[in-house]
Steps between C-alpha positions, in 0.01 A plus 500: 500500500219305284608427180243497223583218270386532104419172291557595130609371177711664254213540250331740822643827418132702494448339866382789752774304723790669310326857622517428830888369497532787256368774793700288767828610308383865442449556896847276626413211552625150368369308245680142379421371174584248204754580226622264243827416703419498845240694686629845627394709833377815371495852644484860361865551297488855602394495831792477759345395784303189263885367452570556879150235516631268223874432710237449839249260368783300344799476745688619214852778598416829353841516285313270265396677199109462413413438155212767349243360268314671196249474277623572207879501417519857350350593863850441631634853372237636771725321786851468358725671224493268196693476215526348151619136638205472703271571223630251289483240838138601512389411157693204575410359811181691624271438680686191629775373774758794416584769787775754395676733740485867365580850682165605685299810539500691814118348502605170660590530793845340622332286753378317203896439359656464781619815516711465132413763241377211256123359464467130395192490220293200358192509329350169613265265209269350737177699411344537857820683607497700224173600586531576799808705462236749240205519809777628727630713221817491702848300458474181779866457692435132525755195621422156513183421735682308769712522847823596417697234461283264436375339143334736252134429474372324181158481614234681690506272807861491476462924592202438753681268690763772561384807478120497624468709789760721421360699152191640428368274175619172261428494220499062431549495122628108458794371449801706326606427143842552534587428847828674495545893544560727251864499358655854643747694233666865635499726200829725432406614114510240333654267712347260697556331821323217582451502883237182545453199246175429402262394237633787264838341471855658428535357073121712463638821658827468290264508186370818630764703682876581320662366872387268759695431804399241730554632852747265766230554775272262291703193579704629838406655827535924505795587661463611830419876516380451083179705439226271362422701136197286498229219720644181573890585452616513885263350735464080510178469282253219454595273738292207655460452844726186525891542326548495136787306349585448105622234362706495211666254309416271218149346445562133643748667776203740627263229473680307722574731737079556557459117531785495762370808663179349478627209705691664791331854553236656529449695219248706221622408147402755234568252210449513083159296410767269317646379841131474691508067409834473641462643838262420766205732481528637899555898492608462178399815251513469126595832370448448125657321252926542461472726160226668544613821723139705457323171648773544804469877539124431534516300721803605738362724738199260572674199571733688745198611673387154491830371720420714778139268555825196483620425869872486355844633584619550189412580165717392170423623127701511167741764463367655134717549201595903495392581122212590378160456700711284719681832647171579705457247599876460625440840632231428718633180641831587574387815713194232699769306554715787626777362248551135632570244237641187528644308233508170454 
């Protein structure tokens, strides 16, 4: 397959480009393309054999609920059975990095949940998805734009590099704002589960919803036989192509442990921009700075794309604190790591 590849910035929404991803999605085909958190692999949210293409073109097992992306939040009634919680999480939170869980309509197909009887909605901010979602004048069931498995895509090389040859059109909007995916809350009235950390975080939900229960699956494995209720609870997510090990312990213990490592093995060291003097500057990343978590989330998916260019064995990194911003991030390391922390 020959993938057409569209260069556009976010300010392009008029751009005839946007027609012809637009009429790509209408007939089933595949269209990947930018979103404020990470750039999402787009097909038809109503067409069943579209989600059948999605789980093909990525790798990805087709018990992994799809995410379906509107225009406009009140266009989720159209999809899914809302109710007054959502509303309020709406005028709260979209357009932006919120997806919440809610009963679907017998218009989405189950291929597109994974066969549960729930829809996962966002309404992304990133203007060219948004207007592309309105030319297709359909929902788009869209995960991240990568092999499954591998790192999310923050960029539009990040998806070419994976996916071209395998989808019909990318759409290359830049980098991501975010860099994280959306945080994921399951619905029940007017409680809320939060299923996946992310930018929206759990004290900004609690200021919406009466109830907010952080789900066990966010920081653990599923048990075995445990249905995933949404993407990236079962399967090992995000990982690099060499092993990923945290590190935790205090500041001058951690640091040491990267100088020793640094010494003896050979090693990627994803490292805060406060510790780049102190180390030797060979396959060393600097991830941000140690407080600032967005800088981090930014950059987290790119630099563990940038190990795999790093003839290494291993790979270390900070295990991040669990509150806050710091919970996605935790999130998304622990499962690229497949859980392995050492502490020292």
């Amino acid at each position: 397959m020959q993938t057409k590849i569209y260069t556009l910035s976010p300010e392009d929404t008029q751009h005839p480009f946007l027609d012809e991803a637009a009429y790509i999605l209408k007939h089933g085909g595949l269209v990947a393309f930018p979103t404020e958190t990470v750039y999402g692999l787009g097909g038809s949210a109503t067409d069943s054999q579209a989600a059948q293409k999605i789980y093909a073109a990525k790798g990805r097992p087709s018990d992994n609920p799809l995410i379906i992306h509107v225009a406009d939040p009140e266009d989720a009634s159209i999809y899914a059975h809302v109710n007054e919680t959502y509303q309020k999480l709406a005028e709260a939170f979209m357009p932006g990095p919120l997806t919440v869980i809610l009963p679907k309509r017998d218009i989405i197909p189950e291929t597109v949940t994974g066969g549960l009887d729930t829809v996962a909605v966002r309404c992304p901010s990133h203007p060219l998805a948004r207007a592309l979602i309105r030319r297709a004048g359909i929902a788009i069931a869209a995960p991240s734009a990568n092999l499954s498995g591998s790192p999310s895509p923050t960029s539009g090389d990040h998806v070419i590099r994976d996916l071209s040859g395998r989808i019909d059109a990318i759409i290359d909007g830049g980098s991501s704002e975010i860099g994280l995916e959306s945080t994921i809350i399951k619905l029940d009235g007017s409680h809320a589960t939060l299923l996946r950390p992310g930018a929206i975080t759990v004290d900004a939900l609690r200021c919406v919803c009466e109830e907010v229960t952080v789900s066990p699956a966010i920081k653990a494995s599923l048990a075995e036989g445990e249905r995933p209720l949404s993407p990236g609870m079962k399967y090992k997510h995000y990982a690099p192509s060499s092993p990923l090990v945290l590190i935790d312990g205090d500041e001058n213990a951690v640091l040491a442990f990267f100088k020793q490592a640094q010494e003896n093995e050979s090693c990627a060291i994803l490292c805060y921009r406060e510790e780049v003097s102190a180390l030797r500057n060979e396959n060393l990343i600097d991830i941000g700075e140690r407080e600032n978590l967005s800088e981090q989330a930014h950059n987290l998916f790119s630099a563990l794309r940038q190990t795999e260019s790093m003839d290494v064995r291993i790979i270390y990194a900070h295990l991040p604190p669990e509150d806050g911003l710091g919970l996605a991030l935790y999130n998304r390391l622990i499962r690229a790591a497949a859980h392995t922390v050492r502490r020292v």
